[in-house]
Structures are given as structure tokens and as C-alpha cells.
N, C-alpha and C positions, 0 to 999 in steps of 0.2 A: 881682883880678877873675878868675872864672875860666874854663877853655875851655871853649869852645862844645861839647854831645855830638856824635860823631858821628852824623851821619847816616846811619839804616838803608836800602839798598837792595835792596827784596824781588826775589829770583831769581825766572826768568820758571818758570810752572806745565811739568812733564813731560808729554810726549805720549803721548798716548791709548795707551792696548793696544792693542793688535791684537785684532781682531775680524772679524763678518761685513760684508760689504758692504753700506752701503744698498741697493743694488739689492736684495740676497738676503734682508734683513730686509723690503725692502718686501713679497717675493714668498713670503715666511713668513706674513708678516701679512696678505694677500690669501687665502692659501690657508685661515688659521685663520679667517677671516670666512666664504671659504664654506662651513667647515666649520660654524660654527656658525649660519648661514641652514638651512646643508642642516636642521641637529637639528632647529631651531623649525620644519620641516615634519611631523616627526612621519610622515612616510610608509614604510608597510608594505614589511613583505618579499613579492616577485612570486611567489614557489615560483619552482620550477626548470624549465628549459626542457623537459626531461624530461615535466611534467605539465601544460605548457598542455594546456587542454582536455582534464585528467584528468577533471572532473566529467562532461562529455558522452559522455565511453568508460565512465563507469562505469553509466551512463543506460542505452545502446545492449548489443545483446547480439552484438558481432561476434567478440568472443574465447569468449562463452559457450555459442551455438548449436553443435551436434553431432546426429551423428547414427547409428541401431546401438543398441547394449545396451552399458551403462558402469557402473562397478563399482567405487566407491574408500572402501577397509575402511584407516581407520587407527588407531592405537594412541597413547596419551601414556605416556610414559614416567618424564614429569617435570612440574612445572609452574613451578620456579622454579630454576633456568632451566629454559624450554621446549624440551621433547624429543620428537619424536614419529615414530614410523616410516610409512608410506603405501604401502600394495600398490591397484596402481590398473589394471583390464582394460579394456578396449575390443574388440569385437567385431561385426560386423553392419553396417559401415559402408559406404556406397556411396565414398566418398572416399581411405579406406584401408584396408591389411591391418590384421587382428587384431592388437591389441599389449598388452605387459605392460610395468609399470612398476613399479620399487622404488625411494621416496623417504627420504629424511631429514631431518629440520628441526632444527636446533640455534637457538635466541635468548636472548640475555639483553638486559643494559641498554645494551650498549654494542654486541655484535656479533651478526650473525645470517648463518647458515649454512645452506644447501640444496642438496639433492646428488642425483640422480637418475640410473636406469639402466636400459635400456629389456633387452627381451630378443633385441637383436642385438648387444648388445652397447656403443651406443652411449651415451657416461659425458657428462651435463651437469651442471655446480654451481657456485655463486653467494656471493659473500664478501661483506658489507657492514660497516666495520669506525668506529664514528664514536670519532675522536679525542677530539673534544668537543661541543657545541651545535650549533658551527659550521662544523664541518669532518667531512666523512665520504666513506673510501676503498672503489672497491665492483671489483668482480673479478669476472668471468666465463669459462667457458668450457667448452668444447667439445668432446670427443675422439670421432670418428665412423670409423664405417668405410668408409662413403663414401667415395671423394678429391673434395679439397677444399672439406668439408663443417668440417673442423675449425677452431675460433678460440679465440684468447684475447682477453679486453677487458678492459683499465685506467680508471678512473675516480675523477674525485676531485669533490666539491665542497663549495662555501665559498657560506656563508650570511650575507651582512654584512644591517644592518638594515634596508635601502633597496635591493638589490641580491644577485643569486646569480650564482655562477659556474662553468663545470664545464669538465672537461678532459678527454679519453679519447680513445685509443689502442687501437687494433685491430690485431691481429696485426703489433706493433710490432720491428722488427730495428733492436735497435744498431748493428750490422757497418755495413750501408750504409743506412742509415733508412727502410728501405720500409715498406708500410704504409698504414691511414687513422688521419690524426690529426687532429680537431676541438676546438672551441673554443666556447664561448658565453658572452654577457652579459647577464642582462634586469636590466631597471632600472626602479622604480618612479617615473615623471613627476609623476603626479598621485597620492595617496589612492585613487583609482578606475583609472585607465591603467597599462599598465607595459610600454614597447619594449624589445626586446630583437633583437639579431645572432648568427649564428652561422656560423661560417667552417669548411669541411673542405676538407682537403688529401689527394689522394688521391694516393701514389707506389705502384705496380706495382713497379715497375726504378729504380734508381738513375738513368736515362738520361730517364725519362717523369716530368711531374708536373701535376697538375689540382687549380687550386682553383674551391670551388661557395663562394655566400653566400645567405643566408637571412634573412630579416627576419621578426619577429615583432610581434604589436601583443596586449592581453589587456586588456578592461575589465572592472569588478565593482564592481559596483553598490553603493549606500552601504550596503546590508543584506544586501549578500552573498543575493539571493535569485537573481539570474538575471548570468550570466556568457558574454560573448559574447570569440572570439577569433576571430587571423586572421593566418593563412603564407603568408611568402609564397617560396617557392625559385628558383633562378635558372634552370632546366629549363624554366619555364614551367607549373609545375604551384602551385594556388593551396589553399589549405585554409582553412575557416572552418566556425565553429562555434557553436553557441549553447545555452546549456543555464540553464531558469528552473526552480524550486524553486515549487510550486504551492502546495502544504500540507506538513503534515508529514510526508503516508506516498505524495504523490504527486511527480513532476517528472519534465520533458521535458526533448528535446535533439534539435535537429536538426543537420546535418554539408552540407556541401558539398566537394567535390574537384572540381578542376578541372583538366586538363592538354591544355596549347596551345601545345607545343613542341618540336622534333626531328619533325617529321611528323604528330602524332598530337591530335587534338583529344575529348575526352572530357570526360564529365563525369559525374557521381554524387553524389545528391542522396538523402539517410536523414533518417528522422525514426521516431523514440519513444516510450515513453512507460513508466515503472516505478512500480509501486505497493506498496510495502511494508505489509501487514498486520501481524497481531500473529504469526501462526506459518506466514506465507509470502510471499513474494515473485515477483510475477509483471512479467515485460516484455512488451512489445509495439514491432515495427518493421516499417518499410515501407520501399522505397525506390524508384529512376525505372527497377531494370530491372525492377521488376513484382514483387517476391520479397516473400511476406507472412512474417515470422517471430515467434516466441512462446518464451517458455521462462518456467518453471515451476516454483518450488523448496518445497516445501509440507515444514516441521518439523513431522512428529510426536512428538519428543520433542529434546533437545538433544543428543543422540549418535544422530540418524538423521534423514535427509533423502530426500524422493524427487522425482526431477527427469525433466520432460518437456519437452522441445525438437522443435518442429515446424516444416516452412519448405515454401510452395507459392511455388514459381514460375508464374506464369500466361501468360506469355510463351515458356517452355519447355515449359509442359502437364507440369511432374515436381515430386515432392514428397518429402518427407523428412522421418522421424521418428524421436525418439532418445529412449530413457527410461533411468533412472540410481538407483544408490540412493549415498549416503554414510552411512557406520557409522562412528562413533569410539568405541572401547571402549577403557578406561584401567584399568592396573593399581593404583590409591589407590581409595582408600576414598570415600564421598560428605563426610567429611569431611574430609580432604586436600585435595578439589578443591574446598572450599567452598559444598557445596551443600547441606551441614547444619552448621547451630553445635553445639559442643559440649553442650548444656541438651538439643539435644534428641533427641542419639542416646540410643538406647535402653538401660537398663542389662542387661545380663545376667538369664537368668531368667526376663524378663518377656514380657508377650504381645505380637507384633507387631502396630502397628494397623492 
């Protein structure tokens, strides 16, 4: 007869590896859900805090009005990369002295350069340097003869696809971190909305420091034809905006500023209006202290421009009128700069037509 087999006793299984925590896997797998809610929104990048309400300044002519005799002859020197020199006068003006300006413009695909110098001597120029799509370093600054006219400014920003962010520093000290340093976020809510904060920390002295907060709100419309915004600062000063796309050679923009805090209540109230033709460009503005303004850019050819900028005050009884020319003459050829194909310059010899 023979022995019974032994019987086998299976050994108990090895414990688990070591790993993350259920907690930290829950909170993995939380965050990769609303990671993936956030993408099936498919919502737009906001632009940058920088250019809320870039369409309504571009509308308005409050950086364009002048006034006097103006004068700006520039030169290409290149066209790929773009190089160009800028001798620019000013003369006649009831606001300021005469002045001379000698500029530079250096641009490629990736960096762009501007550098300016007045004839007192005062040195301004401007670095914009983009790493990649989504990140771009920009640089500023200042050398004046003035005191305390001089700066330098640091900036960075990052472009995610639902959100921008920017970072900058003004006349920033290592040694003891004085300075203004800001901050901002905008973020797109909806396809249409996009809020956004922005925080400045202003230190004088190592021993002083002030922070301001600001709120921003930007909607735009499902066809992108009209674009209302609205700031808000912690001063008590309110801004808003609106600027609609009419047709294609027309659109408005009207502005509101509001300030109702530290003592001082104000308010200023512009409205627009720009129409782009085929070989000119004409604005028109009004605003609540009475000031009618116009300006005027009529292309007679594509290397010359002449500009008329007018503005009555009716409230002060005074008025102001600026006229302008721009020349760009370039050292290439009309086919260098693309403005003939090969087939059709002329052969040697033959008759010009």
C-alpha cells in the first residue's frame, strides 16, 4: 500500500511594494479629471493683461494726437531680418521744446530690438526676446539726465492655452529688494469672459512696503466684432471700455475712467470713431471736457505719408494743430523688397515703360 503524497501548503502572497498613497493617487486622479474637463472646454487664450482693451487704444487717438511740425525720414537697411534707422524732429509745439530723435529697430523671428536717443542726450531701448510660442522675456529701459527719471524693467510672460501670466520688476535691487514688483493672472471663464488679478508690491526702503490689487473682467463676443472690458484698482479708480467692429474699414470705441478715492472724485468719458480707407486713415474723438480731436494719415505712396492732427478745446476757447510727413527710403532694389517679381524687371537695353 502505499504513502499518502504529501500535502502542499501554498505560502501566503508578498506584500505589496511600496507606493503612493491612496490619498495622493486619489488627488492625482482628481487633478488629471480636471485636467481633462478643463481641455473638452476648448477655451481661448485671454491675451495679456498688458492689452486688455488694446482694441479701444488702437481705435482712440490719445497716444497719436500732436501738435507743431513733425518730421520722421527713415531708412531699411535690411528686410530679413528687419533693420531700419529713424531720424525723427519735432518742432512748433505748444507742449514742448523742439526735439531730435535718432532710432534703431533691429527684428527677427524670435527677437526684437529698439533703441532711441534724443538730443539731450537722453538713451531709451527695449529688448523682446521669445524663447518659444509661449514664453517671451522683454526689457526696458531708461538713462536720462534728469534725476530720477531713470529705470530699468524686467518682464516675462507665459502663454498657457486657457490662461497668461506676466511678471515685472522695475528698478529691481538684489542687495535689499527694493523696488516695484507685480504680478498678473487672466484666465479664460467662459469662450467669451476672461477674469483676471493683478497684485503690485511697491518697496521704497527696505523698512516701507505697500501692496495695490486690481481686478480685471474682458468679454468678446462669439465673432469677435465688439469687445467690452473693465478695471477695477484698489485706489478707487474704475476703467472700462468698449470698442465694436462696424464693417470692415469702420469701428468705434468708447472709454470711461473713473476716480473716487484719496480725496478726489473725477471722471472722463472718450468716445471715437476710425475709418480705414484704401490709401488713408482717418480718426475722430470727443470727450466730457469738451476737446474735439481728429488726426489724419493720407498714403501717397508706400514710402510717404502726410499727417494732420487737430484738437479744439471749447471749454478752454484754445486749439491745436500739428501736420507731419513720414519718408521711408530703403537701400534694395524694388526687387529685394518685393515689390517686383523677377519676369518683370526690365532687361538691360530696353525702353522704360
Amino acid at each position: 500500500m502505499s504513502s499518502p503524497s504529501p500535502v502542499t501548503v501554498d505560502s501566503p502572497p508578498p506584500p505589496p511594494a511600496p507606493g503612493p498613497s491612496s490619498s495622493s493617487s486619489g488627488s492625482f486622479g482628481l487633478y488629471n479629471r480636471f485636467q481633462a474637463w478643463r481641455r473638452s472646454l476648448d477655451l481661448p487664450n485671454p491675451g495679456t493683461t498688458e492689452n486688455v482693451g488694446k482694441e479701444c487704444k488702437g481705435t482712440l487717438l490719445n497716444n497719436l494726437a500732436f501738435d507743431g511740425a513733425r518730421a520722421d525720414l527713415s531708412k531699411s537697411l535690411s528686410m530679413n531680418p528687419h533693420f531700419n534707422v529713424t531720424h525723427s524732429f519735432n518742432l512748433g509745439s505748444q507742449t514742448a521744446p523742439p526735439s531730435y530723435h535718432f532710432g534703431a529697430l533691429f527684428a527677427n523671428d524670435k527677437m526684437f530690438m529698439h533703441g532711441n536717443i534724443d538730443h539731450d542726450g537722453n538713451l531709451s531701448a527695449r529688448l523682446n526676446q521669445g524663447w518659444s510660442a509661449d514664453n517671451v522675456s522683454k526689457l526696458q529701459a531708461q538713462l536720462s539726465t534728469t534725476p530720477g527719471q531713470s529705470f530699468v524693467q524686467l518682464e516675462h510672460d507665459y502663454s498657457g492655452a486657457d490662461y497668461s501670466l506676466n511678471a515685472k520688476a522695475v528698478n529691481p535691487s538684489p542687495a535689499d529688494l527694493t523696488g516695484i514688483y507685480m504680478g498678473s493672472y487672466l484666465q479664460s471663464i467662459t469662450k467669451n469672459l476672461a477674469l483676471g488679478v493683478e497684485g503690485m508690491l511697491q518697496r521704497p526702503s527696505p523698512a516701507a512696503a505697500e501692496l495695490a490689487t486690481a481686478y480685471m473682467a474682458k468679454y468678446t463676443s462669439t465673432n469677435r466684432d465688439w469687445i467690452a472690458t473693465a478695471q477695477l484698482q484698489g485706489a478707487g479708480m474704475i476703467q472700462a471700455s468698449y470698442w465694436q467692429k462696424l464693417s470692415e474699414k469702420v469701428d468705434v470705441a468708447a472709454e470711461l475712467q473713473v476716480i473716487a478715492g484719496q480725496g478726489r472724485r473725477d471722471a472722463l468719458a472718450t468716445v471715437g470713431a476710425r475709418y480705414e480707407l484704401r490709401m488713408a486713415s482717418f480718426r475722430a474723438q470727443l470727450d466730457s471736457t469738451g476737446k474735439v480731436s481728429a488726426y489724419l494719415e493720407q498714403r501717397f505712396a508706400p514710402t510717404f505719408s502726410f499727417l494732420v492732427s487737430g484738437e479744439i478745446d471749447h471749454f478752454k476757447n484754445a486749439a491745436k494743430v500739428g501736420v507731419g510727413v513720414m519718408i521711408e527710403s530703403a537701400s534694395m532694389t524694388p526687387e529685394e523688397m518685393g515689390m517686383v517679381s523677377p519676369g518683370q524687371m526690365p532687361m538691360p537695353g530696353m525702353p522704360q515703360p
